[in-house]
C-alpha positions as a Python dict, from the first residue, in 0.01 Angstrom:
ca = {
    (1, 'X'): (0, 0, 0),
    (2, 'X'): (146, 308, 150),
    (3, 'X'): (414, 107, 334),
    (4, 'X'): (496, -91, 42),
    (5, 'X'): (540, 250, -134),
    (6, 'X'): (798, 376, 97),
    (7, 'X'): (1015, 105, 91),
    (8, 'X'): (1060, 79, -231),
    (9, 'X'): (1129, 478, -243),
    (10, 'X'): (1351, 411, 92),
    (11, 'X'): (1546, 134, -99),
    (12, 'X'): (1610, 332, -416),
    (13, 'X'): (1741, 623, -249),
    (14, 'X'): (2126, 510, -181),
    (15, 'X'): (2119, 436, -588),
    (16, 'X'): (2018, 857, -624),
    (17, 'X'): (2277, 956, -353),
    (18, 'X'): (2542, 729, -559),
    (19, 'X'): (2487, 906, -863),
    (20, 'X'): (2531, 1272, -746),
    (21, 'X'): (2854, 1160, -620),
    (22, 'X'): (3013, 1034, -948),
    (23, 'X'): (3245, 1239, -1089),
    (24, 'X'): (3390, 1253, -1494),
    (25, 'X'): (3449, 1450, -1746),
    (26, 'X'): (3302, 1536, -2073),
    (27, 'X'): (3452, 1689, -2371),
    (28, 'X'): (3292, 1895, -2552),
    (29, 'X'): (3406, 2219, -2712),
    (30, 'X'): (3207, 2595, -2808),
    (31, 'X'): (3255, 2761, -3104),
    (32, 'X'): (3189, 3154, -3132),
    (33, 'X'): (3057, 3233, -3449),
    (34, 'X'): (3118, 3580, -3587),
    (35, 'X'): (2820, 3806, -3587),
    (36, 'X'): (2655, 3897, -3917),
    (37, 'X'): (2425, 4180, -3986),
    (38, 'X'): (2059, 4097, -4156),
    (39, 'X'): (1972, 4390, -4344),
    (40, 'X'): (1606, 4380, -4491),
    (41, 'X'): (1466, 4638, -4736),
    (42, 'X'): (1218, 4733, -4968),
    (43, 'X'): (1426, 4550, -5245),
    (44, 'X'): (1532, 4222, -5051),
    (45, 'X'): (1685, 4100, -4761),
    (46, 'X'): (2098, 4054, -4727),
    (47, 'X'): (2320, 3900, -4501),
    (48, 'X'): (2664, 4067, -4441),
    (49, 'X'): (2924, 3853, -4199),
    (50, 'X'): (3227, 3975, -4021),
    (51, 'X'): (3399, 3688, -4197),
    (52, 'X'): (3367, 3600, -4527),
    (53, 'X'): (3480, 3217, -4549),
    (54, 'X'): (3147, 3150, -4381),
    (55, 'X'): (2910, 2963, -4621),
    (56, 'X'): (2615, 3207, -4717),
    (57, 'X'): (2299, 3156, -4572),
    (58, 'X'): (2003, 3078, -4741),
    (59, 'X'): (1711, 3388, -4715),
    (60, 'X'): (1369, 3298, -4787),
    (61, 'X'): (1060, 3597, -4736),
    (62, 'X'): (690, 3531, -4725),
    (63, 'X'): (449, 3810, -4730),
    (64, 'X'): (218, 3773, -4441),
    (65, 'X'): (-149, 3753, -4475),
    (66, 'X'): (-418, 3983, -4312),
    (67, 'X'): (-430, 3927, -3970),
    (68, 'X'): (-566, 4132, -3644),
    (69, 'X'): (-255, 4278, -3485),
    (70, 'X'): (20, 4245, -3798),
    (71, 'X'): (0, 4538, -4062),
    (72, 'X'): (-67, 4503, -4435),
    (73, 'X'): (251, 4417, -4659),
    (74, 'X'): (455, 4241, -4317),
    (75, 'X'): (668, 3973, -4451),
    (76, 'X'): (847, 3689, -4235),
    (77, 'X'): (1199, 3693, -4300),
    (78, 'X'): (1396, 3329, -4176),
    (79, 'X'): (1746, 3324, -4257),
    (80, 'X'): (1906, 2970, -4210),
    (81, 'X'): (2285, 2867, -4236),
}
């Protein structure tokens, strides 16, 4: 069983040495957001960008119940875009 093992590892190992010497290209491109600044206080949470012809995010808050370890009146603050 052993022997039958290694051969098949000793016959598929050209196939991994083939494929680390392929070469291409891919094209893909990064785009660098500008930062914004997440401001939360007593009265709400706001969102102030750098740029303003990005769309506005959408802020939700939940008020975190009492748990060992996380004070009274924490809220979780999630801003998505």
């Amino acid at each position: 069983m052993k022997a039958l093992l290694l051969s098949v590892l000793l016959t598929l190992s050209p196939l991994v040495a083939d494929a680390g010497m392929t070469s291409g290209d891919i094209n893909i491109s990064l785009t660098i957001l500008p930062t914004c600044q997440v401001n939360a206080a007593h009265t709400g949470t706001s969102v102030t960008c750098a740029s303003r012809t990005m769309s506005l995010p959408h802020i939700s808050e939940k008020l975190l119940t009492s748990v060992p370890g996380i004070s009274v009146g924490s809220k979780l603050v999630t801003v998505e875009w």
